[in-house]
KEDREN-681893 format. One line per 10 residues: number of its first residue (from 0); their letters; for each residue x, y, z of C-alpha. Coordinates in nm, 2 decimals. Last residue first. Layout:
BEGIN
NUM	a	X/Y/Z ~ ...
***
This chain:
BEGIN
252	xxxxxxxxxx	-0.54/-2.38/-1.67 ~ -0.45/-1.97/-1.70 ~ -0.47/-1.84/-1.36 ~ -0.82/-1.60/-1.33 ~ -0.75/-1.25/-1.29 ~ -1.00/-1.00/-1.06 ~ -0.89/-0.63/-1.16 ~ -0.93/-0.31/-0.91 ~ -1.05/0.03/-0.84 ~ -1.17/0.13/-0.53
242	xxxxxxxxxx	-0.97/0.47/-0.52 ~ -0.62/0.30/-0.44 ~ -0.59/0.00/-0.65 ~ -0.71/-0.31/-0.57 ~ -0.53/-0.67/-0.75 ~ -0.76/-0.98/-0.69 ~ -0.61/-1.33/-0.85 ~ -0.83/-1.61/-0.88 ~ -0.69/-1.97/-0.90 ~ -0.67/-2.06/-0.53
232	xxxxxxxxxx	-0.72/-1.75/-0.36 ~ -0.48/-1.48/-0.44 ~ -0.48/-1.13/-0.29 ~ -0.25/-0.84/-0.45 ~ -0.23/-0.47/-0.35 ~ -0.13/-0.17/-0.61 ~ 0.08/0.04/-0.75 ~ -0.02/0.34/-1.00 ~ 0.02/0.22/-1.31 ~ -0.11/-0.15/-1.30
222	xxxxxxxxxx	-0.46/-0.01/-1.21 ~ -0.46/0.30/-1.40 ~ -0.35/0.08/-1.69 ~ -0.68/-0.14/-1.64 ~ -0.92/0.14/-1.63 ~ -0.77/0.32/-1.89 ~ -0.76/-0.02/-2.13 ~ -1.11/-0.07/-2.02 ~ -1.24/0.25/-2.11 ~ -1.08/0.25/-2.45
212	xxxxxxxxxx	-1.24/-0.06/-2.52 ~ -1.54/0.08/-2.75 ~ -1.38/0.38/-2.86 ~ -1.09/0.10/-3.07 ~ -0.78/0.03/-2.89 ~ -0.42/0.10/-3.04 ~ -0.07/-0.09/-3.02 ~ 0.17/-0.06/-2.75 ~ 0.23/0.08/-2.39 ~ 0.51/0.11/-2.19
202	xxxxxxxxxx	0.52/0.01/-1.84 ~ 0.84/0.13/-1.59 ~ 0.87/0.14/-1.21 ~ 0.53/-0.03/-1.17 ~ 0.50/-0.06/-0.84 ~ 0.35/-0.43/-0.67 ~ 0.23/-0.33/-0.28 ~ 0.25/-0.44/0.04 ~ 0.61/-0.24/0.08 ~ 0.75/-0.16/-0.19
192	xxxxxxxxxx	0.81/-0.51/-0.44 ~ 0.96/-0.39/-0.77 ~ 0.80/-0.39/-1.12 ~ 0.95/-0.33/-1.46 ~ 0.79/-0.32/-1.87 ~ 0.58/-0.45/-2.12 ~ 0.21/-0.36/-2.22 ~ 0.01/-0.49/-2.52 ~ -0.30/-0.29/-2.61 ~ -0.68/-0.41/-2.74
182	xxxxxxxxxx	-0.78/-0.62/-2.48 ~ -0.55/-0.47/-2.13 ~ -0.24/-0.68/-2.22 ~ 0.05/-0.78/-1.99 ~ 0.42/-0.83/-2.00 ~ 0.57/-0.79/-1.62 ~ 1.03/-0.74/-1.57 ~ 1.15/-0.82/-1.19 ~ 1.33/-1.07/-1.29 ~ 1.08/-1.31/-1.13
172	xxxxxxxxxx	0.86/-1.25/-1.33 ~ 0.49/-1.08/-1.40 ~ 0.24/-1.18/-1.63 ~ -0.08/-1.03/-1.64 ~ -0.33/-1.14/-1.91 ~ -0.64/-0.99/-2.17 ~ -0.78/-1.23/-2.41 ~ -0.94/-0.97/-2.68 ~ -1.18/-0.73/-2.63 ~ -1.42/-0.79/-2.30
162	xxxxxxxxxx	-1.36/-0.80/-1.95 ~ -1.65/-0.88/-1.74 ~ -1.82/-0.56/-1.54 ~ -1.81/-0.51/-1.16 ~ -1.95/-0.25/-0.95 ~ -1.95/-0.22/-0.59 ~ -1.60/0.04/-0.60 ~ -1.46/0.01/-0.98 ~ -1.37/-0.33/-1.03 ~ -1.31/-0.50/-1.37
152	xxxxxxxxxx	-1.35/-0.84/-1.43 ~ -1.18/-1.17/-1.55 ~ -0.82/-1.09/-1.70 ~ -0.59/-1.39/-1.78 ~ -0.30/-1.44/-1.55 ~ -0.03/-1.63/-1.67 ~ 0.20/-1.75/-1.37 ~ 0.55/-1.73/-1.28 ~ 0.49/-1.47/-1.04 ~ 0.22/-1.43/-0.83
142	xxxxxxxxxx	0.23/-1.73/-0.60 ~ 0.62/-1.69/-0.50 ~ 0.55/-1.30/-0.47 ~ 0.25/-1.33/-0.23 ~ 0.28/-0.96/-0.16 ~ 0.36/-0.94/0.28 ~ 0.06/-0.92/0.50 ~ -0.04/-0.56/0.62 ~ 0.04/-0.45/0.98 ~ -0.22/-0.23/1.17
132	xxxxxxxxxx	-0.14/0.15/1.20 ~ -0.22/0.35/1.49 ~ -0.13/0.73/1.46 ~ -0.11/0.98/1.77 ~ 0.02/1.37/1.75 ~ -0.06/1.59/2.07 ~ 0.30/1.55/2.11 ~ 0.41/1.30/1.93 ~ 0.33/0.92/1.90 ~ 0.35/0.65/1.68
122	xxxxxxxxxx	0.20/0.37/1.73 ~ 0.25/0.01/1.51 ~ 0.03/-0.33/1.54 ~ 0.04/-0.62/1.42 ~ 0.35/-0.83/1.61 ~ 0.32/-0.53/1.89 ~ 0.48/-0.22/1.85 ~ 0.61/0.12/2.00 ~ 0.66/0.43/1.79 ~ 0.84/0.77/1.94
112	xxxxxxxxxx	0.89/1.13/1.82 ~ 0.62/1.23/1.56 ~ 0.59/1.53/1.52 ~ 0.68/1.51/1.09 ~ 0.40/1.27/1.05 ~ 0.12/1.47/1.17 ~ 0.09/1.76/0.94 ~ 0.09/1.52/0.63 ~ -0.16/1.30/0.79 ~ -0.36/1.58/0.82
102	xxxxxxxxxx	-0.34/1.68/0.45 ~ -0.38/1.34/0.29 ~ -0.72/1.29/0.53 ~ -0.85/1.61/0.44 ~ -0.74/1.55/0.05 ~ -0.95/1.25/0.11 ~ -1.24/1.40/0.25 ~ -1.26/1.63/-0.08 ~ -1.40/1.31/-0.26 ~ -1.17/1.31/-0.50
92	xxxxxxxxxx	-0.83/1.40/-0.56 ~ -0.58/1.63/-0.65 ~ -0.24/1.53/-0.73 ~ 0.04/1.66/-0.59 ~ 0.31/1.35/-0.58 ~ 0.53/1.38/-0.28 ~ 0.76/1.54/0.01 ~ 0.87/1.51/0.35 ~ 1.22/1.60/0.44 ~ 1.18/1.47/0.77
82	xxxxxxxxxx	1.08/1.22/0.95 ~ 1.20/1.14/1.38 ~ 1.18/0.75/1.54 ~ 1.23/0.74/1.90 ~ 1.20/0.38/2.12 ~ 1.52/0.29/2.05 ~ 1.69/0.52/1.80 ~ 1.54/0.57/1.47 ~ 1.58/0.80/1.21 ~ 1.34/0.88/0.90
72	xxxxxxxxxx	1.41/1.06/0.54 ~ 1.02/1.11/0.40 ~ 0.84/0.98/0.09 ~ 0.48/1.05/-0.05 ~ 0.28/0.92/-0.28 ~ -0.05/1.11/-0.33 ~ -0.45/1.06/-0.25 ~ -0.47/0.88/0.08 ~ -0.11/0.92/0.15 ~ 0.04/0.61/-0.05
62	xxxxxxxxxx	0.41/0.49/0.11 ~ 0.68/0.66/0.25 ~ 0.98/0.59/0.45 ~ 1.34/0.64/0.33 ~ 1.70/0.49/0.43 ~ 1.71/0.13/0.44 ~ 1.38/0.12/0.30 ~ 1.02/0.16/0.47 ~ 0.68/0.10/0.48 ~ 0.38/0.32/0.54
52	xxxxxxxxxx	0.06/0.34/0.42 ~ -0.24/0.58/0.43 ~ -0.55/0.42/0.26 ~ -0.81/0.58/-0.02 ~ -1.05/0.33/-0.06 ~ -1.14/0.27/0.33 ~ -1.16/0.70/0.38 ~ -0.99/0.75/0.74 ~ -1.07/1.07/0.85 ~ -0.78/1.21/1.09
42	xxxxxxxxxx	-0.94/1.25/1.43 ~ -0.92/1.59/1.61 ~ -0.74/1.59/1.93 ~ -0.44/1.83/1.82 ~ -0.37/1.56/1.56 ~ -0.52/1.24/1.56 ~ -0.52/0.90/1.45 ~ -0.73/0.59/1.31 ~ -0.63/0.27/1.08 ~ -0.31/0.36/0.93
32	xxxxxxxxxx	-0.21/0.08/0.73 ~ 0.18/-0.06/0.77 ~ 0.46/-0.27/0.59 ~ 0.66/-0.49/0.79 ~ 1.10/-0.49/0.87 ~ 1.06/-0.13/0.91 ~ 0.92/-0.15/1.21 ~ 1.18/-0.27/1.40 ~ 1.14/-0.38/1.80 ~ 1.46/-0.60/1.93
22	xxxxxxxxxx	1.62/-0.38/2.15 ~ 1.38/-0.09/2.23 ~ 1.05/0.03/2.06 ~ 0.89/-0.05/2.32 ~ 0.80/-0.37/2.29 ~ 0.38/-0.39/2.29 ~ 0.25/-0.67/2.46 ~ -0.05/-0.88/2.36 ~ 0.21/-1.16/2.27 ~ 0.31/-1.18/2.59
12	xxxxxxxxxx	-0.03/-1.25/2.77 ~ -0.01/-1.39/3.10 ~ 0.35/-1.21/3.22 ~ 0.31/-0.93/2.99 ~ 0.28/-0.60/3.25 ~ 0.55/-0.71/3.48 ~ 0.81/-0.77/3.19 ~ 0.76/-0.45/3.00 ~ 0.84/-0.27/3.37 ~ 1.09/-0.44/3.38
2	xxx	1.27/-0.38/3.06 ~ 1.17/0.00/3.12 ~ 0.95/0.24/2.96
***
């Protein structure tokens, strides 16, 4: 599509426009959601607990697959962007639409052979291959770190339960190193920033839990442990896991 063309079509609206993918479109400056797609005209299920992301590094994409991690090499030249060497994690997950949804999306990405973009919106296209994704806002690192966090509730889909052992927290800093406890176990170790999400690159656990608060401390390692989003609002902190699990945080006062 040509510069003139572009020009003709955004004259009223211009923020409604999608560049190109020419001179001055980069998607790998924002993270992404998919939000609906196909592959050989059948729509990839989209499960809202289990999302497909992407985001990208100076030389790798990946992100969550509905289910796995996954990473790929990518190239892009002006409106064409080509993945390769895709790989990830293998574990199997439940319900088996998500392994559906994994599994598609796995097929898809490596056809793809050209993205265009608006401020929020990303398409990638191939033949017979299209994937919309929506832009996700950036992790609130000024407003997460440097604050003690002390555990509220638990989230696991529409249930919540209050935290219960002792005084559970969340710190993370701006070194890039967290200290947390879950009730009964301390936990110490290294974050990074990929994407919209907060990963874990290293957490250690220490001390023991009684049967009574075992569940919590799984519930709240999972969370920590395998990456997740962050939403602050005033004095609460929200963190949501893939699955539907998550961990409300109240700032220490």
């Amino acid at each position: 599509m040509g510069r003139s063309f572009l020009a003709l079509g955004c004259v009223v609206v211009l923020s409604t426009c999608a560049d190109p993918g020419g001179q001055g479109a980069d998607p790998t400056a924002i993270a992404w959601e998919l939000v609906s797609g196909s592959v050989d005209g059948a729509e990839i299920p989209i499960v809202d607990a289990h999302p497909i992301t992407l985001s990208f590094t100076d030389d790798t994409a990946g992100g969550t697959a509905a289910c796995n991690d996954y990473g790929a090499t990518y190239a892009i030249s002006g409106s064409e962007i080509a993945f390769s060497e895709l790989g990830g994690t293998e574990m199997a997950c439940i319900p088996e639409t998500v392994m559906e949804s994994e599994t598609v999306y796995h097929e898809a990405l490596p056809r793809v052979e050209a993205f265009s973009m608006t401020d929020d919106e990303l398409t990638l296209t191939g033949e017979k291959v299209t994937l919309l994704f929506v832009s996700l806002p950036p992790v609130p690192t000024s407003e997460l770190t440097g604050t003690v966090w002390v555990l509220d509730t638990l989230v696991q889909g529409d249930a919540v339960t209050s935290a219960t052992g002792e005084r559970a927290t969340l710190e993370l800093f701006t070194d890039g190193s967290m200290l947390s406890s879950t009730g009964c176990r301390t936990l110490d170790g290294n974050y990074m920033v990929s994407g919209a999400e907060v990963v874990m690159t290293d957490m250690t656990a220490h001390g023991e839990c009684t049967a009574e608060l075992e569940g919590q401390d799984n519930h709240v390692v999972t969370v920590l442990g395998d990456g997740f989003r962050v939403t602050i609002d005033g004095e609460t902190l929200r963190i949501t896991a893939s699955g539907g699990q998550g961990l409300t945080y109240r700032s220490e006062s």
